[in-house]
DOVOLO-124553 format. One line per 4 residues: their letters; for each residue x, y, z of N, C-alpha, C, O. Coordinates in nm, 3 decimals. Example, Ala and Ser with C-alpha at 12.3 -4.5 7.8 and 13.67 -1.06 7.14 Angstrom:
2
AS	1.319 -0.569 0.780 1.230 -0.450 0.780 1.320 -0.330 0.780 1.424 -0.332 0.846; 1.285 -0.225 0.708 1.367 -0.106 0.714 1.290 0.003 0.787 1.341 0.114 0.804
end
This chain:
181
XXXX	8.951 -1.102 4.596 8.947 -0.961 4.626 8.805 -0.908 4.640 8.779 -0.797 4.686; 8.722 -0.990 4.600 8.591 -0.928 4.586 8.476 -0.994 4.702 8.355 -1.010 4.689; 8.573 -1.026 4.827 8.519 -1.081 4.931 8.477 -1.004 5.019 8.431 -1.050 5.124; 8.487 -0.823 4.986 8.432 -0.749 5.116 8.284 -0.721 5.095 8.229 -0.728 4.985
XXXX	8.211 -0.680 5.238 8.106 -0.641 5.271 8.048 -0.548 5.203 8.059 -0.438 5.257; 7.990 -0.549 5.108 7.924 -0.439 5.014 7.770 -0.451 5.105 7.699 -0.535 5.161; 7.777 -0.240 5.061 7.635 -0.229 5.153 7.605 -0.101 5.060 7.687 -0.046 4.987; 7.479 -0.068 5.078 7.464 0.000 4.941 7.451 0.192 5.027 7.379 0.222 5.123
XXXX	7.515 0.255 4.976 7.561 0.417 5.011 7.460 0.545 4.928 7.450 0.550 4.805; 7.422 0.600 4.980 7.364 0.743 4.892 7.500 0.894 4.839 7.547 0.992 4.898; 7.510 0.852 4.743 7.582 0.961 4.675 7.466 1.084 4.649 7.346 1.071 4.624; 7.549 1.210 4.665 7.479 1.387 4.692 7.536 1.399 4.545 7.652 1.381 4.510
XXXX	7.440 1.431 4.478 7.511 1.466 4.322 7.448 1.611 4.308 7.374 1.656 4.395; 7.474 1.666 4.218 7.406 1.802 4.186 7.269 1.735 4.073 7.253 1.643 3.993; 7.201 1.838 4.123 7.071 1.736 4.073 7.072 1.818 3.917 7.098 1.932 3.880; 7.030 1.696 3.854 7.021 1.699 3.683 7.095 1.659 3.668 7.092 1.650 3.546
XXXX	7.249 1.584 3.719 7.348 1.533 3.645 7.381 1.424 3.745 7.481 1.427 3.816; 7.265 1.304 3.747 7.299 1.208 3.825 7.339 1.110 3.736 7.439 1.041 3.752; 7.249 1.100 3.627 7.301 1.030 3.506 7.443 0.987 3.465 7.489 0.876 3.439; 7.525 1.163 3.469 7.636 1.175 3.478 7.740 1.047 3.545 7.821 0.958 3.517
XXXX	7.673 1.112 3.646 7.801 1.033 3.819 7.791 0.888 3.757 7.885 0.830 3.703; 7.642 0.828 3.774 7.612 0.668 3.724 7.700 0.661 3.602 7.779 0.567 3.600; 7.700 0.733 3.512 7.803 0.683 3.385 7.929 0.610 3.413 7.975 0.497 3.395; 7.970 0.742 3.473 8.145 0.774 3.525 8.185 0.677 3.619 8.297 0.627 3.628
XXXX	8.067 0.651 3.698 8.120 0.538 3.764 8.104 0.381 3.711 8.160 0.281 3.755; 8.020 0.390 3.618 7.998 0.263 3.577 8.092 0.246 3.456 8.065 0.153 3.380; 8.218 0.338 3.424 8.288 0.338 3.296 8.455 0.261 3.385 8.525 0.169 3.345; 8.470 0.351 3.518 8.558 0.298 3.610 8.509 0.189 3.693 8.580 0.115 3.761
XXXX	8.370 0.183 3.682 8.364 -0.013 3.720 8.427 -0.134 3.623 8.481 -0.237 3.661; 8.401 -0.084 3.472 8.469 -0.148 3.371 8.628 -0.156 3.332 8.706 -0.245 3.298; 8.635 0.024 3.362 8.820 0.013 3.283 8.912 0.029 3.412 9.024 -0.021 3.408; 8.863 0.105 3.540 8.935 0.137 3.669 8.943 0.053 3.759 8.958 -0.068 3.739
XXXX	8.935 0.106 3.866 8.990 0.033 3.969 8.858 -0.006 4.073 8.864 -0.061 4.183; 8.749 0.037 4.004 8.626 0.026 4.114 8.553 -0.144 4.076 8.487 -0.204 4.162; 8.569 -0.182 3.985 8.507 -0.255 3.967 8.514 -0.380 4.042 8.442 -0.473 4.006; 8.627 -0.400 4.186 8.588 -0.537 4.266 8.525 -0.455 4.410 8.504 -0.536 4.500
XXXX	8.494 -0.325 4.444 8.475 -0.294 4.495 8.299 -0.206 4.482 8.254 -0.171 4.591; 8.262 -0.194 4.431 8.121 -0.139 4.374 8.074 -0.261 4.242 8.138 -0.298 4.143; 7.934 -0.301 4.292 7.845 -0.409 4.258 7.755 -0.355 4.152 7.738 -0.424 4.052; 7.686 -0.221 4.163 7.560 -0.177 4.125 7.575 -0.019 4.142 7.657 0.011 4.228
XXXX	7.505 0.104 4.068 7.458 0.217 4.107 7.367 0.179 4.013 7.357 0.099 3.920; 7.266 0.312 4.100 7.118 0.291 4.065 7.082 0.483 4.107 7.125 0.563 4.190; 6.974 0.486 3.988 6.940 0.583 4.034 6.756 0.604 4.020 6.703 0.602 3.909; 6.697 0.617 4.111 6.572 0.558 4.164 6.500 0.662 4.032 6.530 0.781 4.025
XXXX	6.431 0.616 3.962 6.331 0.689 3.841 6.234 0.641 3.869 6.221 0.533 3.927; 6.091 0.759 3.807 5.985 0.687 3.746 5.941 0.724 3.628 6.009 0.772 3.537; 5.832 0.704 3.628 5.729 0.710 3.499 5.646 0.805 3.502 5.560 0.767 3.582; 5.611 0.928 3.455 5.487 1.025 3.446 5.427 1.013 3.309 5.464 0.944 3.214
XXXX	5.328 1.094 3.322 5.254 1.097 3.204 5.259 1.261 3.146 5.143 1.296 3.124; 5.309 1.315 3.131 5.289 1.447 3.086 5.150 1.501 2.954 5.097 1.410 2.890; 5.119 1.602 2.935 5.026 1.663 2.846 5.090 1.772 2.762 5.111 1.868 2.837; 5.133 1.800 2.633 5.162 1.890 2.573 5.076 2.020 2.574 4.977 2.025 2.647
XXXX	5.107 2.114 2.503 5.024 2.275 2.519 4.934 2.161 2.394 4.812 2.167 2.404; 4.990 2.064 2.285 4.915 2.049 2.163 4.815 1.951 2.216 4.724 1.938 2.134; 4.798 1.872 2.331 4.723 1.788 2.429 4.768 1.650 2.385 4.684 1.563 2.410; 4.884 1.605 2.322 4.975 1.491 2.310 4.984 1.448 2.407 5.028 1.539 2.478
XXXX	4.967 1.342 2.479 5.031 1.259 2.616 5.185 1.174 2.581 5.208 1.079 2.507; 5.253 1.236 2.648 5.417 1.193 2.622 5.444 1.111 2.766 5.439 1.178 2.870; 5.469 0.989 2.773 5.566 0.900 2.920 5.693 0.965 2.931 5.764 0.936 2.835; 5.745 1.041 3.011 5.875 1.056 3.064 5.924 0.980 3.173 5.860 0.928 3.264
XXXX	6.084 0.979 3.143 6.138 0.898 3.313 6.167 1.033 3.357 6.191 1.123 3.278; 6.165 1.049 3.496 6.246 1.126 3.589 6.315 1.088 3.703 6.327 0.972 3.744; 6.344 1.152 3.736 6.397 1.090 3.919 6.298 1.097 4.047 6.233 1.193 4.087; 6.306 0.971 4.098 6.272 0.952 4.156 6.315 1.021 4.342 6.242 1.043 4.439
XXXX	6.407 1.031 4.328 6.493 1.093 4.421 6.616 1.203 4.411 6.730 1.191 4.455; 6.544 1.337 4.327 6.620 1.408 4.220 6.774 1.440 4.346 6.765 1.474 4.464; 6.887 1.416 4.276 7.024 1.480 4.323 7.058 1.358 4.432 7.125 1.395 4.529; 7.032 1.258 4.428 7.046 1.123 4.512 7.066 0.982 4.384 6.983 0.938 4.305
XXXX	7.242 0.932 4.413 7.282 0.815 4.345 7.279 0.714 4.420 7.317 0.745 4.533; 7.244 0.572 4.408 7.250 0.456 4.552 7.375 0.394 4.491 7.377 0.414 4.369; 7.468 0.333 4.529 7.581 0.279 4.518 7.557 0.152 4.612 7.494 0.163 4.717; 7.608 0.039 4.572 7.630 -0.063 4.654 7.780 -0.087 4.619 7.842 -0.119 4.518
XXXX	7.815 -0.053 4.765 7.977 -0.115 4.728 8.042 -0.082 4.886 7.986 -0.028 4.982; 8.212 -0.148 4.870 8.246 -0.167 5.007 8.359 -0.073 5.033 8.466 -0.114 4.988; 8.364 0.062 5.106 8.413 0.131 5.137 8.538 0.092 5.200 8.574 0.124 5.313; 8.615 0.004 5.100 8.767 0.029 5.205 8.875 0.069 5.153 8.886 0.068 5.030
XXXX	8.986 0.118 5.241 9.111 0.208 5.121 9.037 0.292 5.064 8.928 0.329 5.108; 9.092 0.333 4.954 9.051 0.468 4.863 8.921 0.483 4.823 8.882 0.585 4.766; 8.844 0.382 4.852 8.694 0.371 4.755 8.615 0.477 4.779 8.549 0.528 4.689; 8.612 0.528 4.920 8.492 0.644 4.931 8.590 0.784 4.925 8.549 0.900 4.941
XXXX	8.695 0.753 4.905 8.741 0.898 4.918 8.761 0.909 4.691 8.774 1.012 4.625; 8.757 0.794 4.649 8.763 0.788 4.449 8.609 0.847 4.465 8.585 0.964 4.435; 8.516 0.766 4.510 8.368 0.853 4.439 8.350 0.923 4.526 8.235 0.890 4.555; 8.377 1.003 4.598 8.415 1.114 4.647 8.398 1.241 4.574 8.312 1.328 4.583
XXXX	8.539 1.224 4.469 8.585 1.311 4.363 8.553 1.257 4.230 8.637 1.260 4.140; 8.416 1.199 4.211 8.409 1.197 4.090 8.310 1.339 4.059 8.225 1.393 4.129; 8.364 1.372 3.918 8.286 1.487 3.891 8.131 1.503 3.894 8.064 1.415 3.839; 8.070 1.604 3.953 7.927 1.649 4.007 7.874 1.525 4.118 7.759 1.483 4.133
XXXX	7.973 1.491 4.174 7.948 1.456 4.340 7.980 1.516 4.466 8.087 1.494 4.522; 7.890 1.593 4.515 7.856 1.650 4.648 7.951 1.567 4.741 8.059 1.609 4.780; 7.909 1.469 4.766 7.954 1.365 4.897 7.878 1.294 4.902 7.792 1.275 4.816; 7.897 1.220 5.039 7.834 1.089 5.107 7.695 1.121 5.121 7.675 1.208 5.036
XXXX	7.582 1.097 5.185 7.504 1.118 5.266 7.513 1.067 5.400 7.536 0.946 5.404; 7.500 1.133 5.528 7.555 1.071 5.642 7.694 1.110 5.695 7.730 1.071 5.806; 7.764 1.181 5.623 7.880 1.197 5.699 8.053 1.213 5.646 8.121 1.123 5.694; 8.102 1.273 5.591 8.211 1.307 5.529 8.312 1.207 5.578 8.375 1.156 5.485
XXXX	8.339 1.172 5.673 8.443 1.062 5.721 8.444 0.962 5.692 8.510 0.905 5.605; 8.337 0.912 5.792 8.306 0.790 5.768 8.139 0.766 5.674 8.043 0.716 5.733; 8.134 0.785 5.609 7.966 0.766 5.548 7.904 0.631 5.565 7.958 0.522 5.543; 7.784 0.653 5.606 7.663 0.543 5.635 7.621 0.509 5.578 7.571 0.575 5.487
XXXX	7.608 0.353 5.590 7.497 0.275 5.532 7.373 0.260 5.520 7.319 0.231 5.627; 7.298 0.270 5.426 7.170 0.236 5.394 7.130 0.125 5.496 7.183 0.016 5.478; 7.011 0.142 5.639 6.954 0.021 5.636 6.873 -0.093 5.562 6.793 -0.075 5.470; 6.902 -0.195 5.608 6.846 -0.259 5.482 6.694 -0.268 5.519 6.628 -0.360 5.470
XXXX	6.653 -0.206 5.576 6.438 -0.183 5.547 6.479 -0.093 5.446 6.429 -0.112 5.335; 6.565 0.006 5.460 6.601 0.158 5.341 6.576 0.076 5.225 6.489 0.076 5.137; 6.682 0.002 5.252 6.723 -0.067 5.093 6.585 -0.130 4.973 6.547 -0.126 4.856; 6.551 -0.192 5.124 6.404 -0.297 5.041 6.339 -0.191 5.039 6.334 -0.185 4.916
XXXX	6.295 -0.119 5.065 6.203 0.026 5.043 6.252 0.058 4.923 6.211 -0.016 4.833; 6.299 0.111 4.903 6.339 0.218 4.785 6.350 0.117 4.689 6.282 0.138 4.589; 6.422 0.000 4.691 6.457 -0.083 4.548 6.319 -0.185 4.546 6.301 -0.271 4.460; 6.235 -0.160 4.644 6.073 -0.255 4.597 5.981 -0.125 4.507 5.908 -0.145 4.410
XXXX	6.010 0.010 4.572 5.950 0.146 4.494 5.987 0.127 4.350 5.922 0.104 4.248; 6.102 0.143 4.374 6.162 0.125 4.222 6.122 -0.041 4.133 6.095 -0.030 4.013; 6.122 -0.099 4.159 6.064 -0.195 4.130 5.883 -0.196 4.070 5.852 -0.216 3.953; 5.800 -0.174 4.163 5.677 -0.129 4.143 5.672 -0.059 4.033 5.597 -0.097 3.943
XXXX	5.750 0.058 4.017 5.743 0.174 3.958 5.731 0.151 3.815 5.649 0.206 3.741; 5.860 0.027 3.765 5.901 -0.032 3.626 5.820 -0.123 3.622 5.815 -0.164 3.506; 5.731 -0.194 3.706 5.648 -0.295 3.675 5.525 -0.247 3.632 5.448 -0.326 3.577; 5.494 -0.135 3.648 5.336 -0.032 3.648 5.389 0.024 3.520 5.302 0.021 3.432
XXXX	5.482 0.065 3.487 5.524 0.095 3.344 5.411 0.220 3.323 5.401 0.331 3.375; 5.333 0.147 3.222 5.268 0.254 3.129 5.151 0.296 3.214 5.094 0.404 3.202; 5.107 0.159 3.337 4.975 0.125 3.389 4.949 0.250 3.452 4.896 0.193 3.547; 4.940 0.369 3.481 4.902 0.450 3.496 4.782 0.553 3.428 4.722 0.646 3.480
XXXX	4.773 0.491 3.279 4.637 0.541 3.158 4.560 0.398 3.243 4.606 0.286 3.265; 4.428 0.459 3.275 4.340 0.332 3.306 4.280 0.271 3.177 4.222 0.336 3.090; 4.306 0.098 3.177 4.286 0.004 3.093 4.128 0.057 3.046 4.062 0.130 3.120; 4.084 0.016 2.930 3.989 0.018 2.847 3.926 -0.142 2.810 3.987 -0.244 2.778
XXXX	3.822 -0.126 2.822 3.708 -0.247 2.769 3.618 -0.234 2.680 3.536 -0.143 2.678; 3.631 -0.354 2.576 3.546 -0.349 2.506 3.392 -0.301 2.529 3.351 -0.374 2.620; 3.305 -0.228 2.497 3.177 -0.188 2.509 3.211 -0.069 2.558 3.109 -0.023 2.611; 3.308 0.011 2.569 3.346 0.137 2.650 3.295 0.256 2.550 3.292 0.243 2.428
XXXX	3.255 0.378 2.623 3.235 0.490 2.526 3.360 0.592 2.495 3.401 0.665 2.585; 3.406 0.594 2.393 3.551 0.686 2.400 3.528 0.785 2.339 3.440 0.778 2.253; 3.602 0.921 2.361 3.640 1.055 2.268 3.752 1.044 2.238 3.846 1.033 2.317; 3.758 1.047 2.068 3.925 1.104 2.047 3.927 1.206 2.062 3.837 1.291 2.056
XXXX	4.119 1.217 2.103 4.129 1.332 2.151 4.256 1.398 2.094 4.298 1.506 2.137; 4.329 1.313 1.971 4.427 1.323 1.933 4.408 1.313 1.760 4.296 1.287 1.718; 4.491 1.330 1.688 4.499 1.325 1.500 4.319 1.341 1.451 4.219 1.356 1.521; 4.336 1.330 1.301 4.265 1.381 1.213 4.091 1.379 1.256 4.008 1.456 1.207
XXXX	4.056 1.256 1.372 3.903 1.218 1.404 3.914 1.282 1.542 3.844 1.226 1.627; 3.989 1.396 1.587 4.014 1.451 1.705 3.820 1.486 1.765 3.751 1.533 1.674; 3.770 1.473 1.854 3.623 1.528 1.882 3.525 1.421 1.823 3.408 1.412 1.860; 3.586 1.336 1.723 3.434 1.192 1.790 3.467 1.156 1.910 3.555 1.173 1.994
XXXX	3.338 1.083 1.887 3.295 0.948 2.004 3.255 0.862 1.897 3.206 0.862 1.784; 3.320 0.753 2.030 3.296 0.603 1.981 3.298 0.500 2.108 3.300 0.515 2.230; 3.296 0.352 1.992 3.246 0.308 2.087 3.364 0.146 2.060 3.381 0.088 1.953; 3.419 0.116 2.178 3.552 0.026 2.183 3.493 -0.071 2.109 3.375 -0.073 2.144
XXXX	3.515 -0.168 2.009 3.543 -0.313 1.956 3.626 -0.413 2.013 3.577 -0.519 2.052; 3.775 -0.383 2.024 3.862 -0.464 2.034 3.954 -0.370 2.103 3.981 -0.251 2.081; 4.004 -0.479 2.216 4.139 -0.423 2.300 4.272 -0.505 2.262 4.250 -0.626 2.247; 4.407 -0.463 2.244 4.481 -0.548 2.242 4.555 -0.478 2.334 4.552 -0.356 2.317
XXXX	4.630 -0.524 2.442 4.660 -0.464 2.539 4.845 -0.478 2.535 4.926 -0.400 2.583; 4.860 -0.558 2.488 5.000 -0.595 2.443 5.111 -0.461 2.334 5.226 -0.416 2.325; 4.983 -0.450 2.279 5.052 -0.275 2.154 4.946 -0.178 2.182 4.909 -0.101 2.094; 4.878 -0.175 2.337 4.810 -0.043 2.385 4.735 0.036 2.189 4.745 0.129 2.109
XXXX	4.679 -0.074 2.214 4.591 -0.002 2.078 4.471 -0.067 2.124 4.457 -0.169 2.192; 4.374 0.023 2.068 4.220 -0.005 2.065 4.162 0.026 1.933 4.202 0.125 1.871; 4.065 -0.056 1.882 3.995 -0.092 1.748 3.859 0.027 1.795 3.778 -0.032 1.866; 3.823 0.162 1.772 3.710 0.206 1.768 3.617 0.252 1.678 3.656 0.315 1.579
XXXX	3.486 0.229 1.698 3.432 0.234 1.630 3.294 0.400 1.602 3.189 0.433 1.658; 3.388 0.465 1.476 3.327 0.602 1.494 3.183 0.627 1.443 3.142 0.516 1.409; 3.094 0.713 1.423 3.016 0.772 1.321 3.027 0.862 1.255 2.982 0.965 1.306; 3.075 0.876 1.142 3.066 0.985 1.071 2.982 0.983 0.934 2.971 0.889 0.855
XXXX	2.932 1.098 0.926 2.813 1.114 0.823 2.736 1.012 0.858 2.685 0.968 0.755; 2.694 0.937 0.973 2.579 0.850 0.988 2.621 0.712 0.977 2.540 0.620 0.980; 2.746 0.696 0.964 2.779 0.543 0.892 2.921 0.508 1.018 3.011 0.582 1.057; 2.892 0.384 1.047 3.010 0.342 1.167 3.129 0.341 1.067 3.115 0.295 0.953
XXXX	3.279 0.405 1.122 3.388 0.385 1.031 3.462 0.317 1.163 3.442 0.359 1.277; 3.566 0.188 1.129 3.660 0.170 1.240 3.784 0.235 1.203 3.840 0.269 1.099; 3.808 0.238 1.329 3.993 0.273 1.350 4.024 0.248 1.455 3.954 0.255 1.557; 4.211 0.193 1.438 4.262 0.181 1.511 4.339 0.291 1.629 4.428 0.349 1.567
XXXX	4.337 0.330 1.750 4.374 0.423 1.768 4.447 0.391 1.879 4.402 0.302 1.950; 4.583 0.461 1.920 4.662 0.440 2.034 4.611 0.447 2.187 4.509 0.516 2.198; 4.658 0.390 2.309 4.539 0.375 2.390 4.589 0.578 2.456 4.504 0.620 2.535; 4.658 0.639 2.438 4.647 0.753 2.457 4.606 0.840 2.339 4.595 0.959 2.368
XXXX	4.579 0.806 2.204 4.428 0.928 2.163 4.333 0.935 2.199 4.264 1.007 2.128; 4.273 0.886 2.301 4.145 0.837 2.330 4.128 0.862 2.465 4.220 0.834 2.542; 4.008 0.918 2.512 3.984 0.958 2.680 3.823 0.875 2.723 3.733 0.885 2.640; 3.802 0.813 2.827 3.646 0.763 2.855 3.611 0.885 2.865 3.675 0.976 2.919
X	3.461 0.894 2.789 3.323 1.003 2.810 3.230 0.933 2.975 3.128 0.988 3.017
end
């Protein structure tokens, strides 16, 4: 049964509740009837870096393609008219009847973006080297400078080395308390 042509579709969701649709459909890939007919949904995220009012740097995911679900699956019989009507789905993209397929340059586009995106992860704070001059900029040594020791890049921590009252103190500090001077 699971011999048809799956090609991957853009679902119109109401944006903020794409999460949603991906659930719902991935709960009726398991207990319903979708599951020899839909392979995958995906919903394209990335990575930002945000700044608090308190100057905390927080990683959020968001969407990458806010109010847009990708579905790979094979539209025959009931399938596009079931996610159709799943709750906070708009429609197809392409066409209420018959809905279109993603070309596949689309496809490798968007799922190499997305790809990139989770591979760059955190890589967006530029890496730090030993001999570097740093300001904290975060907890109790907020407003020294120092000067890098040790990178471990694996737990994004850096070993720096402060002055206070005249005397070098180390600490360890996360690689976001810390900004290059």
């Amino acid at each position: 049964m699971s011999d048809f042509e799956k090609k991957w579709y853009v679902l119109r969701a109401v944006s903020g509740k794409e999460s949603k649709v991906k659930e719902f459909i991935e709960a009726d890939m398991r207990h319903g009837s979708l599951g020899d007919y839909v392979t995958q949904v995906l919903i394209p995220t990335e990575k930002v870096l945000q700044v608090r009012p308190n100057g905390k740097k927080v990683v959020k995911e968001r969407s990458y393609l806010p109010g847009y679900v990708l579905v790979e699956a094979a539209l025959v019989g009931e399938v596009a008219h079931h996610l159709r009507n799943i709750p906070n789905v708009i429609g197809f993209l392409g066409g209420k009847e018959n809905p279109e397929s993603l070309r596949e340059s689309e496809v490798k586009r968007i799922l190499g973006t997305v790809d990139e995106l989770e591979e760059s992860g955190h890589d967006m704070i530029v890496p730090y080297e030993v001999g570097d001059k740093v300001k904290v900029i975060s907890g109790s040594f907020s407003g020294f400078s120092g000067d890098i020791e040790e990178v471990n890049v694996e737990k994004r921590r850096l070993k720096v080395t402060v002055k206070i009252f005249g005397r070098g103190t180390s600490l360890e500090l996360d690689f976001m308390d810390v900004e290059k001077e």
